[in-house]
PATIMAR-776467 format. One record per atom (N, C-alpha, C, O): residue in one letter; y, x, z. Coordinates in steps of 0.05 Angstrom, whole numbers, padded with zeros to 5 digits, always signed. Atoms other than C-alpha are relative to their C-alpha. Example, Ala and Ser with C-alpha at 12.3 -4.5 7.8 and 13.67 -1.06 7.14 Angstrom:
% residues 2
A-00024+00018+00000;A-00090+00246+00156;A+00024+00018+00000;A+00024+00039+00013;S-00024-00016-00001;S-00021+00273+00143;S+00022-00015+00014;S+00044-00005+00018;
//
This chain:
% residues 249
X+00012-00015+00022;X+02560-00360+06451;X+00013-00008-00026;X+00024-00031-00029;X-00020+00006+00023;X+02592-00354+06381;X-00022-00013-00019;X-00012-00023-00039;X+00017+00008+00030;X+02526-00377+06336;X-00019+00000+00004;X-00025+00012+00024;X+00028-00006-00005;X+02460-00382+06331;X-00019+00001-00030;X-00017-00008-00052;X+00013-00014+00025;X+02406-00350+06291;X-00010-00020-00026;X-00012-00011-00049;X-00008+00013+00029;X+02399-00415+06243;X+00021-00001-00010;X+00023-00018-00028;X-00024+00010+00006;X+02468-00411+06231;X-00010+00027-00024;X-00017+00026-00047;X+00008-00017+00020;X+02452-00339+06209;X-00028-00001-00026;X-00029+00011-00047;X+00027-00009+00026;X+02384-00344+06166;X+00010-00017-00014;X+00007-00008-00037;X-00011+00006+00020;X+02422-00396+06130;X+00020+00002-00016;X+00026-00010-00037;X-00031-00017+00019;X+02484-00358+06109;X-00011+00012-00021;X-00029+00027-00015;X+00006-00016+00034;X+02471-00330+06039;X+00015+00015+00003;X+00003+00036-00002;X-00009-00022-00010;X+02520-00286+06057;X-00008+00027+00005;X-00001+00048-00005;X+00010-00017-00016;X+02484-00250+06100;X-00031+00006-00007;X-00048-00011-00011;X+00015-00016+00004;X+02434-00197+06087;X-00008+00008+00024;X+00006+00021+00040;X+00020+00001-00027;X+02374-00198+06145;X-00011+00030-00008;X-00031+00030-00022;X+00027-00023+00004;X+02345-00122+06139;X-00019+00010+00018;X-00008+00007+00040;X+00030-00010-00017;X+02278-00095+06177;X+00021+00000+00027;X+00017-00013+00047;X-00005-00014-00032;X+02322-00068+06230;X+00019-00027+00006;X+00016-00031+00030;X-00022+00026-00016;X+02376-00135+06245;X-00035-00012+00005;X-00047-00011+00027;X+00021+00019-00011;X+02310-00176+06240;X-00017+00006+00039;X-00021-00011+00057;X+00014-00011-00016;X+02272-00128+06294;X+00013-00001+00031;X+00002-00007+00052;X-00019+00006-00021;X+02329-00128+06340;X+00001-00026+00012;X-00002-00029+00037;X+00013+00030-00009;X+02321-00207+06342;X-00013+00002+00015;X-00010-00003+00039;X+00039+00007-00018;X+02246-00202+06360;X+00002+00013+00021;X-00014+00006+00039;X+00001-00019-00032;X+02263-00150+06419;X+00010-00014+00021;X-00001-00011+00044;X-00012+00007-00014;X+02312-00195+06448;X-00014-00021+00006;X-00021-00027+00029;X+00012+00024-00005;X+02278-00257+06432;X-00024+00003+00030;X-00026-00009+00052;X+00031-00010-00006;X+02213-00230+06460;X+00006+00012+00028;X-00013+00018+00043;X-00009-00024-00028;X+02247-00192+06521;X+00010-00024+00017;X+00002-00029+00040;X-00006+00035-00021;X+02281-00266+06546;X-00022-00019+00004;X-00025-00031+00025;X+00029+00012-00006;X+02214-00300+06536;X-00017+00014+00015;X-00036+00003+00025;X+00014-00019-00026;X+02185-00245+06579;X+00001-00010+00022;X-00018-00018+00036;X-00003-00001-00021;X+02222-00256+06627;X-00001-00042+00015;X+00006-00047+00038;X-00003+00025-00003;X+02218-00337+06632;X-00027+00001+00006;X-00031-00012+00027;X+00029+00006-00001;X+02137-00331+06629;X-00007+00017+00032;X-00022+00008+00049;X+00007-00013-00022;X+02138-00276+06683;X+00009-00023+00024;X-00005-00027+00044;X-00011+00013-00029;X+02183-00326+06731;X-00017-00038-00008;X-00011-00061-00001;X+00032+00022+00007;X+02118-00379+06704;X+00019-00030-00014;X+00013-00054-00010;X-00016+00017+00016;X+02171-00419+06660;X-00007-00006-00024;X-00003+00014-00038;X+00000+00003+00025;X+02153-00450+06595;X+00025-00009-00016;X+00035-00030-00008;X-00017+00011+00018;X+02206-00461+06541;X+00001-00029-00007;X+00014-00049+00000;X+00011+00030+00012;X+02177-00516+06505;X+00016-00009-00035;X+00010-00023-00054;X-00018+00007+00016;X+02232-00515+06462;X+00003+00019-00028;X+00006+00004-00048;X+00002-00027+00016;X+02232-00447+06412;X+00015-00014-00022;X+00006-00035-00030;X-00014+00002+00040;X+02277-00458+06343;X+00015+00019+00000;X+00020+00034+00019;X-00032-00024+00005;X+02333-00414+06311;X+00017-00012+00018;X+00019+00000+00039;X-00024+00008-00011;X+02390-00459+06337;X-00005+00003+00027;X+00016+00007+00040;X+00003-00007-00029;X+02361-00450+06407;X-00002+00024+00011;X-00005+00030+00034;X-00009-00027-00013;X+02371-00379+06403;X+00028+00004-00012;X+00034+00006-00035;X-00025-00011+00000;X+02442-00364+06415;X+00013+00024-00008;X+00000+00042+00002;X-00011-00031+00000;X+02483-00301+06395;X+00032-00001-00010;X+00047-00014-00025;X-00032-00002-00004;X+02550-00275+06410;X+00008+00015-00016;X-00010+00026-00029;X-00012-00010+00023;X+02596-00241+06364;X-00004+00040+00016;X+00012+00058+00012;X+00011-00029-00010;X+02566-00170+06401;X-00026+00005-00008;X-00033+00029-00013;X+00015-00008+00015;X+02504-00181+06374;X-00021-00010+00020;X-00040-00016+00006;X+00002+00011-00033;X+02476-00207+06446;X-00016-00026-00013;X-00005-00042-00027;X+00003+00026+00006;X+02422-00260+06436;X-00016-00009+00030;X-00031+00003+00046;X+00013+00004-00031;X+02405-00306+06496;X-00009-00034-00018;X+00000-00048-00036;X+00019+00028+00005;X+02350-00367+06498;X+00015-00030+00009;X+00016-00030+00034;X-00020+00020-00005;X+02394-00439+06502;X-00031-00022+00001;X-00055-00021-00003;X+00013+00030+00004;X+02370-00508+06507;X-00023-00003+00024;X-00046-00001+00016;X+00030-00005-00017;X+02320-00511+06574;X-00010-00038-00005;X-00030-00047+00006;X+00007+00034-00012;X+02317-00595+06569;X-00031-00004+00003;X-00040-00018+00021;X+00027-00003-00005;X+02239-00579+06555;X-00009+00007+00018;X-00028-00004+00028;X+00013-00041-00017;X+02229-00512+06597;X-00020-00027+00024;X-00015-00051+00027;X+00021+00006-00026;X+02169-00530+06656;X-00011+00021+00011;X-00011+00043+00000;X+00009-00024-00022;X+02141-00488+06707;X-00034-00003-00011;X-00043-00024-00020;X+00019+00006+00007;X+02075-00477+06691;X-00029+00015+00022;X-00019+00016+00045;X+00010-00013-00011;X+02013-00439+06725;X-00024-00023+00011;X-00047-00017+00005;X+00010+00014-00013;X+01980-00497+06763;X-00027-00008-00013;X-00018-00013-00035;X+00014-00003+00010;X+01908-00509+06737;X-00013-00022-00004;X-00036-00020-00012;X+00004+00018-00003;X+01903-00578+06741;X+00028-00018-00013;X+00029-00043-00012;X-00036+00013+00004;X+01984-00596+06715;X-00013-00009-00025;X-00031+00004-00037;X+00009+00019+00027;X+01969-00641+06656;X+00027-00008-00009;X+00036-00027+00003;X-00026-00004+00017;X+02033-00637+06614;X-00009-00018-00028;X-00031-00026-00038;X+00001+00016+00024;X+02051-00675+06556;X+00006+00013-00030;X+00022+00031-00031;X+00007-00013+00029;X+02042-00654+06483;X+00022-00010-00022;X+00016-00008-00046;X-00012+00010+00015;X+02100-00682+06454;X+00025+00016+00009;X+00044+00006+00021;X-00017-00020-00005;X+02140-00618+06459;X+00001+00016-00021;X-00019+00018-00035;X-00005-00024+00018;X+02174-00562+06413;X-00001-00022-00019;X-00015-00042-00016;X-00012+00004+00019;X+02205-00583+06350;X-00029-00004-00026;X-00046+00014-00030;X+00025+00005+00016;X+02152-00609+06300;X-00014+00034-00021;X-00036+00044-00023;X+00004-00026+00028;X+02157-00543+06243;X-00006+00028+00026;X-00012+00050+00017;X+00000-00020-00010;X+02152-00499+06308;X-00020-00004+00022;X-00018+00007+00043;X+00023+00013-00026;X+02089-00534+06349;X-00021+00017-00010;X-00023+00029-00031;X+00017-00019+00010;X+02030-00498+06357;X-00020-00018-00010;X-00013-00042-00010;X+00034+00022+00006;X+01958-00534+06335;X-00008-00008+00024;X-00019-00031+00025;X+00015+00011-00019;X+01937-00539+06400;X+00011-00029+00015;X-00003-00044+00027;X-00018+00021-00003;X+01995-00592+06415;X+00003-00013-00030;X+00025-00025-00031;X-00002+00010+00022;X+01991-00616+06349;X-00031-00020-00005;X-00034-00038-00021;X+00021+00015-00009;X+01918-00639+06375;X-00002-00019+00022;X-00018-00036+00028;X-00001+00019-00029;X+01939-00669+06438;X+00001+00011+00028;X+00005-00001+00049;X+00010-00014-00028;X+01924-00615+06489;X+00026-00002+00022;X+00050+00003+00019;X-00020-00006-00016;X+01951-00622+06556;X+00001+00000+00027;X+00010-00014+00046;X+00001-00026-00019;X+01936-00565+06596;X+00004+00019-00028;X-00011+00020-00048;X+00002-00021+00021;X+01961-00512+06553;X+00019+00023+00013;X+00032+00014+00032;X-00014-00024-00014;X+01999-00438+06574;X+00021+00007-00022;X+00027-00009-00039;X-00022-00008+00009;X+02052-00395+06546;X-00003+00007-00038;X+00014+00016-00055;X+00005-00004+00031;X+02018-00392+06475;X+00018-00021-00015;X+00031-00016-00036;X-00014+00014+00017;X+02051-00452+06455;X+00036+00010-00009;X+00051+00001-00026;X-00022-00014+00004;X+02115-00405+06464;X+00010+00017-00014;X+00033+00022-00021;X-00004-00020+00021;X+02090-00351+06423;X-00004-00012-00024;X+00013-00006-00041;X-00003+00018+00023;X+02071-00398+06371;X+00028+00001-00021;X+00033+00011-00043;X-00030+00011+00006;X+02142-00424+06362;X+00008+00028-00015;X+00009+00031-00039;X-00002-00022+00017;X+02157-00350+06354;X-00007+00008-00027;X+00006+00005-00048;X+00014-00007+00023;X+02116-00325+06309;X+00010-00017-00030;X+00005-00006-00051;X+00000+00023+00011;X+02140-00391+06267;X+00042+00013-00003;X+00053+00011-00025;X-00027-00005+00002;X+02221-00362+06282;X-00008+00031-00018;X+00007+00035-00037;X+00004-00029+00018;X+02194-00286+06250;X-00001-00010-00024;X+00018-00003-00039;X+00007+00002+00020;X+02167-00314+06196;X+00031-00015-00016;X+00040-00001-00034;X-00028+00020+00001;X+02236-00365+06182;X+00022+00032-00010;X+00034+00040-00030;X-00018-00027+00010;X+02273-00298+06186;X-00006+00024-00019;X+00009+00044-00024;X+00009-00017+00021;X+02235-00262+06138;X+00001-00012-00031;X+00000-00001-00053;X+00011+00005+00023;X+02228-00311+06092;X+00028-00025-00015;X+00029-00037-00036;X-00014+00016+00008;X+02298-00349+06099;X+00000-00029+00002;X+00021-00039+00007;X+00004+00022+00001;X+02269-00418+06095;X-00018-00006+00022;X-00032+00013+00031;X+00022+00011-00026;X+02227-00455+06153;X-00029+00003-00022;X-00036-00003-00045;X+00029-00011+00018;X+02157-00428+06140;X-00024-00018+00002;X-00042-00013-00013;X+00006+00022+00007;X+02123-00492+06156;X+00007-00021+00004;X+00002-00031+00027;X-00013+00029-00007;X+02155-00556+06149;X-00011-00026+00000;X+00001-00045-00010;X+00010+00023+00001;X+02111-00608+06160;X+00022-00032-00003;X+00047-00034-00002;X-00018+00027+00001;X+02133-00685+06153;X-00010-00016+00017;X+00004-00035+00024;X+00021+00006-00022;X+02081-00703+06201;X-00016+00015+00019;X-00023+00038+00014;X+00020-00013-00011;X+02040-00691+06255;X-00023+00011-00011;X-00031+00033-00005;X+00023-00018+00010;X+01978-00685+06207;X+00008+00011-00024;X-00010+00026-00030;X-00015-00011+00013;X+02019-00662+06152;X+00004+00035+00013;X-00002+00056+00002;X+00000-00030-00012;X+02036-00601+06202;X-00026+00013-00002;X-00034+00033-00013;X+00036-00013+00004;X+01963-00592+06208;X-00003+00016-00021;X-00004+00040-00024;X+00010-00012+00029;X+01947-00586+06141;X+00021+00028-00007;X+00013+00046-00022;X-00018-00022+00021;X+02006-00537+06122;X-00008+00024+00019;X-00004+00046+00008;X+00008-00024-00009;X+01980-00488+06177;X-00025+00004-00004;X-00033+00027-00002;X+00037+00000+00005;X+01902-00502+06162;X+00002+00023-00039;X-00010+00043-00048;X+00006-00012+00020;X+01922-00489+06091;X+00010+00019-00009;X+00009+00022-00033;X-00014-00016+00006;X+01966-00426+06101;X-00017+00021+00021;X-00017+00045+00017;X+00003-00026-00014;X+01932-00392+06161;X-00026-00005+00005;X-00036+00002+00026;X+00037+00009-00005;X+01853-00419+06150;X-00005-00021+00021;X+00004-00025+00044;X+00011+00028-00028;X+01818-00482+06181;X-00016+00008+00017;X-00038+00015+00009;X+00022-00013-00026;X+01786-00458+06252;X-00021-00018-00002;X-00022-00040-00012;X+00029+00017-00004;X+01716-00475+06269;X+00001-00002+00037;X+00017+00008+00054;X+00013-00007-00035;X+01681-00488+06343;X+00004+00019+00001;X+00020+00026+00019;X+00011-00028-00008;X+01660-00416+06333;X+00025+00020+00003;X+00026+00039+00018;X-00024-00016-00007;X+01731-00389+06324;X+00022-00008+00018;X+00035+00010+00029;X-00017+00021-00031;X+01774-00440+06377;X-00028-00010+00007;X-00042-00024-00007;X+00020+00017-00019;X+01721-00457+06427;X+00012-00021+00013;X+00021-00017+00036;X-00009+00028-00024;X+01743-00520+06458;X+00021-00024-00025;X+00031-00046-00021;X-00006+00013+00021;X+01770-00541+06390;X-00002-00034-00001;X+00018-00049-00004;X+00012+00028+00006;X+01732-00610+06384;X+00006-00015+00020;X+00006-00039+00015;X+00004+00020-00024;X+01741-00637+06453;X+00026-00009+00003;X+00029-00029+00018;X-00033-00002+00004;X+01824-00632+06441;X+00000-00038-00003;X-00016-00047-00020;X-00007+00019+00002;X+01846-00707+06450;X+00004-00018-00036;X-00003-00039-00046;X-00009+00015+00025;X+01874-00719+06382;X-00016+00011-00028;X-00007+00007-00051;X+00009-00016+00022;X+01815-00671+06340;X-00004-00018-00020;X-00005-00042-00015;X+00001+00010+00029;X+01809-00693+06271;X-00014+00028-00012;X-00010+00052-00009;X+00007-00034+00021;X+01770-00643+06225;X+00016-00003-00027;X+00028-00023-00035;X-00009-00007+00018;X+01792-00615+06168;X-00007+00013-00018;X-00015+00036-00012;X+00011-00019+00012;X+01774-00590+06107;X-00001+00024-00001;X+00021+00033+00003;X-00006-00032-00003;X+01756-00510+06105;X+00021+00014-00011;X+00014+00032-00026;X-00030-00015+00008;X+01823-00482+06087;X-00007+00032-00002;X-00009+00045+00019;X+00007-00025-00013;X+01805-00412+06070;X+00031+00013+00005;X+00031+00035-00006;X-00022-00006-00007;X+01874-00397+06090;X+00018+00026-00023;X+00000+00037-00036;X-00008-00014+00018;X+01925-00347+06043;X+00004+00028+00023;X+00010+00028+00047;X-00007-00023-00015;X+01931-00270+06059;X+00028+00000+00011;X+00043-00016+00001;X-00029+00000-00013;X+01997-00255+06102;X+00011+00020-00016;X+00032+00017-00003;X+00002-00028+00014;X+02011-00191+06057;X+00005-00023-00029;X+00025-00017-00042;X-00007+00022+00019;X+02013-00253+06001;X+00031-00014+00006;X+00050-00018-00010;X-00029+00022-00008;X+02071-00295+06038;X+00025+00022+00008;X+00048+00020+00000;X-00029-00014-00011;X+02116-00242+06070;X-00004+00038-00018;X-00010+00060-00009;X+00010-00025+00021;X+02108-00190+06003;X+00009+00028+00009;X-00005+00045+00000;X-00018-00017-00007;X+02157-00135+06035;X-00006+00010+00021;X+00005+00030+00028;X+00003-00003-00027;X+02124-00136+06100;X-00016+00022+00008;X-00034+00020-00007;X+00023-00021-00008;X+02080-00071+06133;X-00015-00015+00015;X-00015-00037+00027;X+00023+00012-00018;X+02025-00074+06160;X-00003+00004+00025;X-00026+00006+00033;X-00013-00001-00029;X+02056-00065+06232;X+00010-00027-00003;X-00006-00044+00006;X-00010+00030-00004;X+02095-00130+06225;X-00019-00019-00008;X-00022-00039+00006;X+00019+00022+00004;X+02038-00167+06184;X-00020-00007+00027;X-00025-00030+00034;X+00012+00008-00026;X+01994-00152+06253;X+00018-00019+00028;X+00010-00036+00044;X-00016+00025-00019;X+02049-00184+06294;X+00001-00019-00011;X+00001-00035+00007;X-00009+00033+00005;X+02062-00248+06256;X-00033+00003+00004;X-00036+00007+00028;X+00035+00013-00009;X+01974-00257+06260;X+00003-00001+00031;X+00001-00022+00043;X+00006+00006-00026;X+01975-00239+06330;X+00016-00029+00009;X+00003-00046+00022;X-00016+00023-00012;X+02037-00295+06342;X-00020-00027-00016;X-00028-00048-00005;X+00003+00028+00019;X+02011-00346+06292;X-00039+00003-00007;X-00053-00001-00027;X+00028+00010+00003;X+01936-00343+06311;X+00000-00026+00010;X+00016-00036+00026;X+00008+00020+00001;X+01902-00403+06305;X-00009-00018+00033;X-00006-00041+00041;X+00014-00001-00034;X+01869-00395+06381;X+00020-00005+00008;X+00039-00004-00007;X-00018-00004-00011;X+01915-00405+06432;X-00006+00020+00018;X+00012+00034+00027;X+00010-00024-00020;X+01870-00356+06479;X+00002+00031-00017;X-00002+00052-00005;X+00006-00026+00007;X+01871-00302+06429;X+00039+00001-00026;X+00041+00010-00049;X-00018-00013+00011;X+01952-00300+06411;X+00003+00016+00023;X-00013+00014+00042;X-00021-00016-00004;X+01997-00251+06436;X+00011-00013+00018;X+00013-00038+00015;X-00014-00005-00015;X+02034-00243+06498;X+00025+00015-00007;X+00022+00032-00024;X-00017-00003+00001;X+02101-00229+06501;X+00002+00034+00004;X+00011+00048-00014;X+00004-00022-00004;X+02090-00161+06532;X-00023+00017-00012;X-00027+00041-00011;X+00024-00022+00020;X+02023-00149+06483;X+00028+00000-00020;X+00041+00020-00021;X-00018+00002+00023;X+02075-00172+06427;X+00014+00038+00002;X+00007+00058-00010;X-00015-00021-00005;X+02129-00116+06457;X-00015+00032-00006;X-00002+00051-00015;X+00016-00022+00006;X+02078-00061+06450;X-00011-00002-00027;X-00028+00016-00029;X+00016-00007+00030;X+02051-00063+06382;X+00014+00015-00019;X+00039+00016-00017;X-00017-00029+00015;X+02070-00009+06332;X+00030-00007-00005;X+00050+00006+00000;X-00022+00015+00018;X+02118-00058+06298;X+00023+00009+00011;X+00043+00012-00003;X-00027+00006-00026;X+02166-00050+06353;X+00015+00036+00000;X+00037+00041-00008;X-00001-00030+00002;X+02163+00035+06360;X+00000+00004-00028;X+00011+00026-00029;X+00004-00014+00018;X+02152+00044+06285;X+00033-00003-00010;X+00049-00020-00002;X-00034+00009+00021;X+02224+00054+06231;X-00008-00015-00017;X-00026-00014-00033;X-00038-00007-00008;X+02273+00025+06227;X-00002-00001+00020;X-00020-00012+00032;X-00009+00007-00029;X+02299+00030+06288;X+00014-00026+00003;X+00025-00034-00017;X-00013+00030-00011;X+02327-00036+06319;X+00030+00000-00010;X+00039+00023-00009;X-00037+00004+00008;X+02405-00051+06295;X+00007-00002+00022;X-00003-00021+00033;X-00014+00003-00020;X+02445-00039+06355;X+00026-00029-00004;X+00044-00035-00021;X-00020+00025+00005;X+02480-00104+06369;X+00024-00015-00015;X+00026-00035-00029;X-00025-00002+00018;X+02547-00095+06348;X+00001-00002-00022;X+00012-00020-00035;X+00014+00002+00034;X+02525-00083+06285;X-00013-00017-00018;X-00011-00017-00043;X+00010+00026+00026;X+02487-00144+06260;X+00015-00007-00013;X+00038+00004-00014;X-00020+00009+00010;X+02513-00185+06217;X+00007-00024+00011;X-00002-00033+00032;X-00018+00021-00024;X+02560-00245+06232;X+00000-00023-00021;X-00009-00019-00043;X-00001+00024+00021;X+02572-00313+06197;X+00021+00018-00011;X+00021+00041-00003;X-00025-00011+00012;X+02640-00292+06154;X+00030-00009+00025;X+00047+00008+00032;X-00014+00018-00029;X+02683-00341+06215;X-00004+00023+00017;X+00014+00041+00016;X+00007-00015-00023;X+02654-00301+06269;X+00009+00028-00003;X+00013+00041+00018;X-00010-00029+00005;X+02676-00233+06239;X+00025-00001+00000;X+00037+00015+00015;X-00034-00001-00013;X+02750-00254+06234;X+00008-00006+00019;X+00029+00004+00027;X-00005+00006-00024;X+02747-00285+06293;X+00006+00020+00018;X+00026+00022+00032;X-00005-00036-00012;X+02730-00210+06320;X+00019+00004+00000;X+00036+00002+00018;X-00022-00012-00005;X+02775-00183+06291;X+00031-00006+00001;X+00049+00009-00005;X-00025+00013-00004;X+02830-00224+06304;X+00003+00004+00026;X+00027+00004+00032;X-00005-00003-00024;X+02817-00213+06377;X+00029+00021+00016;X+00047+00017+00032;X-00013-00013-00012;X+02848-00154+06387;X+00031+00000-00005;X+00048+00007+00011;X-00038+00003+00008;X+02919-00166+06346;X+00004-00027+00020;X+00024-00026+00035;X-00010+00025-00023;X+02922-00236+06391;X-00001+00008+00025;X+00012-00004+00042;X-00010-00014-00036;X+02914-00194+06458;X+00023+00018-00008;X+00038+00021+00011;X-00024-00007-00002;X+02970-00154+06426;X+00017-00011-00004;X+00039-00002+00004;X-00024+00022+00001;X+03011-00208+06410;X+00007-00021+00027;X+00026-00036+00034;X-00003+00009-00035;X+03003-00234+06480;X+00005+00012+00014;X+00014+00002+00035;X-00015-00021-00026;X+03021-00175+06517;X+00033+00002-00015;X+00054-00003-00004;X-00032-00004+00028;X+03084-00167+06465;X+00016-00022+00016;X+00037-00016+00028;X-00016+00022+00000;X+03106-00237+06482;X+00013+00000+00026;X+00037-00006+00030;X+00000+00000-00024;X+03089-00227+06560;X+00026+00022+00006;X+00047+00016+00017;X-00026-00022-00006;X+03133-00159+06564;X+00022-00007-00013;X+00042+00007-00010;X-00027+00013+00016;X+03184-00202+06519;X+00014-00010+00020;X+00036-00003+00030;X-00012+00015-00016;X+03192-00248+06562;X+00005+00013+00025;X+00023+00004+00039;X-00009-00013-00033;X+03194-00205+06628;X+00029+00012-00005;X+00047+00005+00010;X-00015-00011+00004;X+03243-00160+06597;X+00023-00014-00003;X+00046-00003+00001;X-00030+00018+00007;X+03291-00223+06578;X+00007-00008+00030;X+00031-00008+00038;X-00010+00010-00032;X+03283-00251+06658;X+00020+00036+00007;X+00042+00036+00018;X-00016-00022-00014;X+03308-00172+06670;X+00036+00002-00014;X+00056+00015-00007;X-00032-00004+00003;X+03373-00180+06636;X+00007-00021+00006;X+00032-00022+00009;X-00027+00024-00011;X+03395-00246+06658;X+00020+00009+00030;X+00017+00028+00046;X-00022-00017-00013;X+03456-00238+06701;X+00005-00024+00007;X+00025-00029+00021;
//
């Protein structure tokens, strides 16, 4: 693979519009499909761990996390996914947890690409806390049931959390329902990969940027197009040289 999508959201260069972003989330969202269907967790989710080729082609890298998951008794460890991209429920200790901690991460790479900058950067474990308590509201019992019993709970002050329609100003209200669905607080009440795929966001305009078409670091574009004059300068050389073995005598 020629790059990966932190390489792009940090090029200043490069201009992210509705439709390159959307195209992301299809692919992203369509390879995490298919990892959850064959009962695989990532574990891992960032930009640099999504790959993309100078076609536009993005594939999921990095498995050193990935685990099989399904078992209802597997007691997994909580010291997974990249701190700025963990969900709360691993950020409490939990460990029995399912494919939410995958959409999490997501929801956490949309927002990054909308907004250019990592959308929460904790410096800590309770540091992370707080920057999602006090960006997406502090849950109660009544809204995470099973909240309190989480290994590592700590309460927290009531965060009444900031509107999403506030942080991502440009955004409709098709994409504002997908980043809530990814970046609920619950882990039982995000988004599936295949709820994700169905929500207007996905069917409504722009249409998706056909691959080819994204954009590229500035490297990766000459690289392109250098391809094709270096396969002609290689066949050139090849029929050079055949043509010189045909006159020797």
């Amino acid at each position: 693979m020629d790059t990966d999508l932190e390489v792009i959201i940090k090029d200043s260069n490069i201009v992210l519009t509705a439709a390159n972003i959307k195209t992301y989330m299809i692919q992203t969202l369509q390879g995490l499909d298919y990892l959850h269907f064959n009962w695989i967790l990532h574990r891992d989710l960032k930009p640099n761990n999504l790959l993309v080729n100078s076609e536009g082609v993005l594939k999921i890298g990095d498995f050193g996390l990935a685990k099989f998951f399904g078992s209802p008794n597997r007691i997994n460890t909580h010291q997974v996914v990249t701190r700025w991209y963990r969900a709360p429920e691993l950020l409490y200790g939990a460990r029995l947890y399912g494919t939410g901690i995958d959409m999490w991460a997501v929801g956490c790479i949309l927002a990054e690409l909308l907004l250019r900058v990592p959308f929460l950067p904790g410096e800590s474990d309770l540091d992370q806390l707080t920057k999602i308590f006090q960006t997406l509201g502090t849950p109660t019992e009544e809204t995470w049931q099973g909240m309190t019993e989480l290994p590592d709970f700590i309460q927290f002050k009531p965060f009444p959390g900031m509107p999403l329609k506030h942080i991502f100003t440009a955004a409709g209200d098709d994409l504002l329902d997908l980043i809530a669905s990814l970046l609920n607080v619950n882990p039982l009440e995000r988004c599936t990969c295949d709820q994700a795929l169905q929500m207007p966001y996905f069917s409504n305009k722009p249409a998706p940027t056909a691959g080819p078409k994204l954009p590229l670091p500035m490297i990766i574009k000459r690289q392109r197009e250098e391809r094709p004059s270096l396969k002609r300068k290689l066949l050139e050389s090849i029929e050079g040289a055949s043509l010189a073995k045909k006159l020797q005598f």
